[in-house]
C-alpha positions as CSV (number, residue, x, y, z in Angstrom):
1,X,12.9,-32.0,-16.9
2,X,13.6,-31.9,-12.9
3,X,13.3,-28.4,-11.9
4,X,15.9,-27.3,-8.9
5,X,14.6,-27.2,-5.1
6,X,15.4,-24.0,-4.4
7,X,14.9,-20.7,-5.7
8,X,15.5,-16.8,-5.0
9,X,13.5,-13.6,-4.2
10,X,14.5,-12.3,-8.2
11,X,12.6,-15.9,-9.7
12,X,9.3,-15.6,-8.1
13,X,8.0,-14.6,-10.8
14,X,8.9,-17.9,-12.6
15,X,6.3,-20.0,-10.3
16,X,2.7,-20.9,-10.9
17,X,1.7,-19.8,-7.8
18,X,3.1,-18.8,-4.3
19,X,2.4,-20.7,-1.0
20,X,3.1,-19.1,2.4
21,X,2.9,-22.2,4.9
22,X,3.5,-19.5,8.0
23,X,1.0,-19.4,10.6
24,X,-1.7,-16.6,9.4
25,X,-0.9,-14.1,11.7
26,X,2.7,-14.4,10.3
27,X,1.0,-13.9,7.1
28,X,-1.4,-11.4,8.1
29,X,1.8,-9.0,9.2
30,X,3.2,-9.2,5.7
31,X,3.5,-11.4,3.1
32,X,4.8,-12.1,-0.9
33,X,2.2,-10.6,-3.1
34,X,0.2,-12.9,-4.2
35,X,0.7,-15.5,-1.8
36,X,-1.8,-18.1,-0.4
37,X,-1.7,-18.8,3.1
38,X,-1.5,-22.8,3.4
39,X,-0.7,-22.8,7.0
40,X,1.8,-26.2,8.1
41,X,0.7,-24.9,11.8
42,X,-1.6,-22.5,12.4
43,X,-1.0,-19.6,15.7
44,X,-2.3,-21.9,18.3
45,X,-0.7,-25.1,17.0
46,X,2.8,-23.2,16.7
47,X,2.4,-21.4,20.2
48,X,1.6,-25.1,21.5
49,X,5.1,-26.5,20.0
50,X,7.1,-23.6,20.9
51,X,6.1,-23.7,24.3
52,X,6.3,-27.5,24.5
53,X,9.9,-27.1,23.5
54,X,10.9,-24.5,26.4
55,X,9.0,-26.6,28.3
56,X,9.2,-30.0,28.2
57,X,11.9,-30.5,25.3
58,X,13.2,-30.2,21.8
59,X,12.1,-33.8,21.2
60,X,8.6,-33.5,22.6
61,X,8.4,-30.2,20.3
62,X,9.3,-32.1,17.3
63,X,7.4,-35.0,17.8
64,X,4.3,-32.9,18.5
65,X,4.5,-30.5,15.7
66,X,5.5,-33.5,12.7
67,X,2.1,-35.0,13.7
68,X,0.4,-31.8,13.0
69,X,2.3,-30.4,9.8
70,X,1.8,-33.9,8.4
71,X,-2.2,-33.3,9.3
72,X,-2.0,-30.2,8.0
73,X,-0.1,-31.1,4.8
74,X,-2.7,-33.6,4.1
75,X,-5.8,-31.5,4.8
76,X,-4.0,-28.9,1.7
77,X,-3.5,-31.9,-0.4
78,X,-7.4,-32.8,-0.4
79,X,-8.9,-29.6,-0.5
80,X,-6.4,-26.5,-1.5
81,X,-4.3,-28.7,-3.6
82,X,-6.8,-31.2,-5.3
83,X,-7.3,-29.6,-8.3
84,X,-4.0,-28.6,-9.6
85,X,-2.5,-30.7,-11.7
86,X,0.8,-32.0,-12.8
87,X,2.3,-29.6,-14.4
88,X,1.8,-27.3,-11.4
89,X,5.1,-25.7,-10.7
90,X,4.6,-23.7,-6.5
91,X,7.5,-21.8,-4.7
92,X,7.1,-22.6,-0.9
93,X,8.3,-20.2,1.7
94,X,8.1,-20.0,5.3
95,X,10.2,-18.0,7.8
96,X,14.0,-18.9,7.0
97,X,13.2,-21.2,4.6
98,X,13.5,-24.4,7.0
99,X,11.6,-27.0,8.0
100,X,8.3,-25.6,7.6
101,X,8.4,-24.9,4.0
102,X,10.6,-27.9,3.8
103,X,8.3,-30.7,4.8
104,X,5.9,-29.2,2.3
105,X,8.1,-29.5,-0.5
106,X,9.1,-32.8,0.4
107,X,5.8,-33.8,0.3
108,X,4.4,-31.6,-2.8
109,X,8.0,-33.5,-5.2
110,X,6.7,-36.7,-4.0
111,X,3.8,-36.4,-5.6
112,X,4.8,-35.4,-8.7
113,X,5.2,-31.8,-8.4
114,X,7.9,-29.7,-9.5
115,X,7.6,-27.3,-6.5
116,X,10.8,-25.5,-4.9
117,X,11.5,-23.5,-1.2
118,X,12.3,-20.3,-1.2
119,X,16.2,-19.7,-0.6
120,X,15.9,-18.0,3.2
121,X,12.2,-18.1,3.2
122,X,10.5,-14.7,4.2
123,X,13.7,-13.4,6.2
124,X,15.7,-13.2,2.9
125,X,12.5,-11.6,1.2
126,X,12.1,-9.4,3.2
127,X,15.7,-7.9,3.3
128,X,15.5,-7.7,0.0
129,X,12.0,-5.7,-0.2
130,X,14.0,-3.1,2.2
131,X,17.5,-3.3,0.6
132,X,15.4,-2.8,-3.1
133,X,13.1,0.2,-1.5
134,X,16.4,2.0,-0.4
135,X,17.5,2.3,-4.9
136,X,14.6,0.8,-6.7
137,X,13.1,4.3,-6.5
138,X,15.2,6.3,-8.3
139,X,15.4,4.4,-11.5
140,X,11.9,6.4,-12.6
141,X,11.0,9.7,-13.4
142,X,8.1,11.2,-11.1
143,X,5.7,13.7,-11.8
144,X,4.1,14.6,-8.8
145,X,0.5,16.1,-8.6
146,X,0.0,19.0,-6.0
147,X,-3.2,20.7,-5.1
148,X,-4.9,22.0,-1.8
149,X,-7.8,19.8,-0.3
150,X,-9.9,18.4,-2.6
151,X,-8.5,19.0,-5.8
152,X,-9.0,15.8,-6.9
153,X,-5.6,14.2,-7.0
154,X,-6.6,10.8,-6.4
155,X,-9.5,10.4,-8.3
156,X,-7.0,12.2,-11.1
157,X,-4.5,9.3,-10.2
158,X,-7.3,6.8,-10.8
159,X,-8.2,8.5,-14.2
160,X,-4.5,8.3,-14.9
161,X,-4.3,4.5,-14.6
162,X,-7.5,3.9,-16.3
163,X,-6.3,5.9,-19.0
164,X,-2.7,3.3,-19.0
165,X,-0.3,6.0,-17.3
166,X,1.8,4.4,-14.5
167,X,0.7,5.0,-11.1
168,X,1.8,4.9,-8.1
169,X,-1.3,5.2,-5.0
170,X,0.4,5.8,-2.5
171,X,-2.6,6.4,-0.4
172,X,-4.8,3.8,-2.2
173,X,-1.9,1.5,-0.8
174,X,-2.0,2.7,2.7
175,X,-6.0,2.3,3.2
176,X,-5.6,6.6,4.2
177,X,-6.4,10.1,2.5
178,X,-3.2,10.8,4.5
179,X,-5.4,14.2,6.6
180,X,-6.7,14.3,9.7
181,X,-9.7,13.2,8.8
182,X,-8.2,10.6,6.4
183,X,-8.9,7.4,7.5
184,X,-11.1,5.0,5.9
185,X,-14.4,3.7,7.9
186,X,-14.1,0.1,8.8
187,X,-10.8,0.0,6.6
188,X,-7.5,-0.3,8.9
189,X,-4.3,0.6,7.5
190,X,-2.1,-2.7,6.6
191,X,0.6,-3.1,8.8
192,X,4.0,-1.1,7.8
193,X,5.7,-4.4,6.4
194,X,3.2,-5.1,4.3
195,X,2.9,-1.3,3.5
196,X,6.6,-1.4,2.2
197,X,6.2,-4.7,0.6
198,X,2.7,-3.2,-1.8
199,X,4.8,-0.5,-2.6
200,X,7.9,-2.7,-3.8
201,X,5.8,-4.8,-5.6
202,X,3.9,-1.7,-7.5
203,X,7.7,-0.2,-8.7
204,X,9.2,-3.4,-9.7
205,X,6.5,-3.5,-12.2
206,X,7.1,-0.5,-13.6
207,X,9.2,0.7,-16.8
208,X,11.7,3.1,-16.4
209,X,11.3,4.4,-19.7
210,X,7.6,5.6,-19.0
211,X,7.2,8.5,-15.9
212,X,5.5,7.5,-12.7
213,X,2.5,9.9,-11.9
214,X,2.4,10.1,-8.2
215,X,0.4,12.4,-5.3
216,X,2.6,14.7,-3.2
217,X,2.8,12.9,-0.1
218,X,4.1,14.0,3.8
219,X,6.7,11.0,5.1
220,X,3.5,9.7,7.0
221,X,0.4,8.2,5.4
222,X,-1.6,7.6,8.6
223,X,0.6,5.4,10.7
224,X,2.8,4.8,8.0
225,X,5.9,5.7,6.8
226,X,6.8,6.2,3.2
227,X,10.3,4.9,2.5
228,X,12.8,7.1,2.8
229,X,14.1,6.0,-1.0
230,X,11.1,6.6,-2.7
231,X,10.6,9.6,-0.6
232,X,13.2,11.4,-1.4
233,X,13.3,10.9,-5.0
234,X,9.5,12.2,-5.1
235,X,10.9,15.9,-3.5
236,X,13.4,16.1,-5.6
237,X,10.9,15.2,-9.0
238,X,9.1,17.6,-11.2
239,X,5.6,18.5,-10.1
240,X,2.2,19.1,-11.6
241,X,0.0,21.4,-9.7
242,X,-3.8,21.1,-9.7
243,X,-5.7,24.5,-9.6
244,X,-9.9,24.3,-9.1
245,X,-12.0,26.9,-7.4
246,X,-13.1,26.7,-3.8
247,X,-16.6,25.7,-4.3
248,X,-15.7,22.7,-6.9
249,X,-13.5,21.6,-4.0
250,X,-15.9,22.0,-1.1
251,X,-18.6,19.9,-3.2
252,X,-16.3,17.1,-4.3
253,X,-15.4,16.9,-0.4
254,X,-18.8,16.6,0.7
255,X,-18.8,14.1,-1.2
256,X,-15.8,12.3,-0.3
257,X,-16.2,12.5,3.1
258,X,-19.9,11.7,3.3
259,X,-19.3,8.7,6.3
260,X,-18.6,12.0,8.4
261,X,-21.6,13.9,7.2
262,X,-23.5,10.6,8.6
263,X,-21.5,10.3,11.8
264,X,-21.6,14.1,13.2
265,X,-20.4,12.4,16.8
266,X,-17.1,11.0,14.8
267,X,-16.3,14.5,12.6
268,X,-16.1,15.9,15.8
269,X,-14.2,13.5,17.7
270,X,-11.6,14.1,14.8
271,X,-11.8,17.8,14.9
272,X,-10.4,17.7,18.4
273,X,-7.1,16.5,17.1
274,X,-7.0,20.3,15.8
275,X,-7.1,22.3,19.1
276,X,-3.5,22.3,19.6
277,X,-2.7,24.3,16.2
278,X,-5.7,26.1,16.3
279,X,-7.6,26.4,19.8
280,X,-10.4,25.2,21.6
281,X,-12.4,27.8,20.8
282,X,-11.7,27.5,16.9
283,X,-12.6,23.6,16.7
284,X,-16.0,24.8,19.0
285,X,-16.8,27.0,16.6
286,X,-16.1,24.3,13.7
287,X,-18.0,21.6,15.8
288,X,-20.8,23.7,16.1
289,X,-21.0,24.3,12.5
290,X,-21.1,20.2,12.4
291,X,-24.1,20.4,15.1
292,X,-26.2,22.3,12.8
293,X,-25.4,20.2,10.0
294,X,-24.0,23.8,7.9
295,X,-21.6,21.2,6.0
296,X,-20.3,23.4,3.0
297,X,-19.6,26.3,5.9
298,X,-17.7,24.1,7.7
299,X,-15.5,22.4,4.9
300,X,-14.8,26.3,3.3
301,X,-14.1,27.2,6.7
302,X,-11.9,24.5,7.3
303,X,-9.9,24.5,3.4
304,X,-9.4,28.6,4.4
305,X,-7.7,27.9,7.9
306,X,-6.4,24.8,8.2
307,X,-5.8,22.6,5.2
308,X,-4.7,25.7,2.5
309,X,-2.3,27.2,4.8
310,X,-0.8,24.2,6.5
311,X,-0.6,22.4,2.5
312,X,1.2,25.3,1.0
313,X,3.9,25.4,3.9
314,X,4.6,21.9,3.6
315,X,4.3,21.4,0.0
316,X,6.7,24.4,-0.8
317,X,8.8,23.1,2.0
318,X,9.5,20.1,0.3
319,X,8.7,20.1,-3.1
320,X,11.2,22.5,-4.3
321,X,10.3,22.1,-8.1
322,X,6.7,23.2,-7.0
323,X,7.6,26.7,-8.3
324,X,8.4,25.5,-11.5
325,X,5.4,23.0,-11.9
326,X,3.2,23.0,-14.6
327,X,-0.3,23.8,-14.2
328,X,-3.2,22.0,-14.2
329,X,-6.8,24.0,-14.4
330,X,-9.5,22.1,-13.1
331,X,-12.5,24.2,-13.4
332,X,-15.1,20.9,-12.9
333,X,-14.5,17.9,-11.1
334,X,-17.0,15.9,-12.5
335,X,-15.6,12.4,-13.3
336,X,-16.0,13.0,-17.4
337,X,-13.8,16.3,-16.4
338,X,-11.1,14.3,-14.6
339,X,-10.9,11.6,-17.4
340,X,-10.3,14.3,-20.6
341,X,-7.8,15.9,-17.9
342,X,-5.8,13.1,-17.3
343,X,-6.1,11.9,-21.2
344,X,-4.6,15.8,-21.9
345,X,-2.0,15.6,-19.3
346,X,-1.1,12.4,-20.7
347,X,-0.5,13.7,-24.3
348,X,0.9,16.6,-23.2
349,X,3.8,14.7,-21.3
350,X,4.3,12.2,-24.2
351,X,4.4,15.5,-26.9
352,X,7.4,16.9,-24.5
353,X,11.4,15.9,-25.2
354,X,12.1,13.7,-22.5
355,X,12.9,15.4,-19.4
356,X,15.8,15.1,-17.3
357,X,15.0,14.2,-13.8
């Protein structure tokens, strides 16, 4: 049976596997999930025949660059390629679905492949990863967990999923607690393409007839912005709000945040951001707090006037359903008290009617 050439964004899912054959910083910006970078020309070699055509001339350009994606194509056939075998089926991509991806799977069908190019390559993918984001979101029913600080929200999110809720982590996806003092050591946040394209990728697998458990989020994670779709939809869902006392909270932060507990110089650096709400002398008083190492003073001190007051504002602000929200008492945060709270909340939701969103 001959398989057709081409395929769309919607049959991705039909393919063995993937193959993005755009340069790897192309790749590195955003890509399908799932792909595997099998370069035709990598950054320098595409810089080289760009310029060559500005340059010198369209002919030049194309001579040079066949000599390399045939080098190229060859180097994927003996090593990335060599194992697969007949019945192999790829979908080949690469910016508008041209030549790039073309002369691979030209190559790939004369072996004996059954491969096909994506219909408009990654241009058409990715106006349909923003055209989905802008409805996709509102065919689910969200329960949204709010809680000050350290109330445990993601770790309740993991407990969720383990437990075989549907989640959606937000900030697991955007590599930030989405604070201040959120962002991961040595973990930067993917760029806001890819961002969008994690979080497509996470709803489309999702079943409408099950709710989606999600944290209350501000529009930014970070650097990031949370699509305005799914955005939206999340203010305007029913929320569950997570209760635990001060000191649970301001051990589970300490830790959480231990990389600042080991890097003083950093915690402060951070705190500085603060001075404009609060005053210098304020985030003094807080850094010196971080000088003598008095860590639960300075996180109880900080949950009192910063985070608690500046979280209720914006949460009421935009979760209007908060008022209504069930509650959730957490008086342990211990990871065997997360898990039976997340089994309970579970059960509790699947004993309801369902609910109207």
């Amino acid at each position: 049976m001959k398989f057709p050439d081409t395929a769309t964004t919607a049959q991705i899912d039909l393919f063995d596997e993937v193959i993005d054959v755009r340069s790897p910083a192309e790749y590195a910006e955003d890509h399908v999930p799932g792909a595997l970078n099998r370069p035709v020309l990598d950054d320098a070699e595409r810089a080289e025949v760009g310029t060559l055509y500005k340059q010198v001339s369209p002919f030049a350009s194309k001579r040079r660059g066949a000599a390399l994606v045939a080098r190229n194509i060859a180097r994927h056939l003996e090593e990335g390629f060599a194992a697969k075998d007949r019945a192999w089926r790829p979908l080949v991509y690469c910016w508008r679905g041209g030549k790039r991806s073309g002369a691979m799977v030209h190559v790939l069908r004369e072996v004996g492949w059954q491969a096909a190019q994506l219909e408009g390559g990654y241009k058409a993918y990715r106006r349909e990863v923003v055209a989905s984001l802008e409805t996709l979101p509102a065919a689910f029913r969200y329960l949204v967990l709010c809680g000050e600080t350290g109330s445990a929200k993601s770790r309740l999110l993991e407990a969720l999923a383990a437990a075989g809720a549907q989640v959606l982590d937000l900030e697991g996806i955007a590599r930030h607690r989405g604070s201040v003092l959120g962002r991961l050591p040595g973990e930067p946040q993917p760029q806001q393409k890819m961002f969008e394209t994690r979080v497509w990728h996470a709803l489309r697998r999702f079943d409408p007839a099950c709710p989606v458990f999600v944290e209350a989020e501000s529009k930014k994670i970070g650097q990031l912005q949370v699509p305005d779709g799914l955005i939206e939809r999340m203010r305007a869902s029913e929320c569950v709000r997570l209760a635990a006392p001060v000191p649970e909270r301001v051990r589970f932060l300490l830790a959480e945040y231990g990389h600042f507990l080991a890097d003083p110089a950093a915690l402060k650096a951070q705190l500085d951001c603060l001075a404009g709400l609060h005053g210098n002398g304020t985030v003094r008083a807080w850094q010196a707090l971080a000088d003598r190492a008095a860590w639960a003073e300075l996180v109880a001190d900080l949950l009192a006037n910063h985070y608690d007051p500046a979280y209720r504002r914006s949460t009421h602000r935009n979760f209007p359903r908060l008022a209504e929200a069930r509650v959730l008492d957490l008086p342990s945060l211990a990871p065997d008290a997360i898990r039976r709270a997340a089994e309970a909340l579970i059960a509790e939701i699947a004993s309801e009617p369902a609910a109207v969103a």
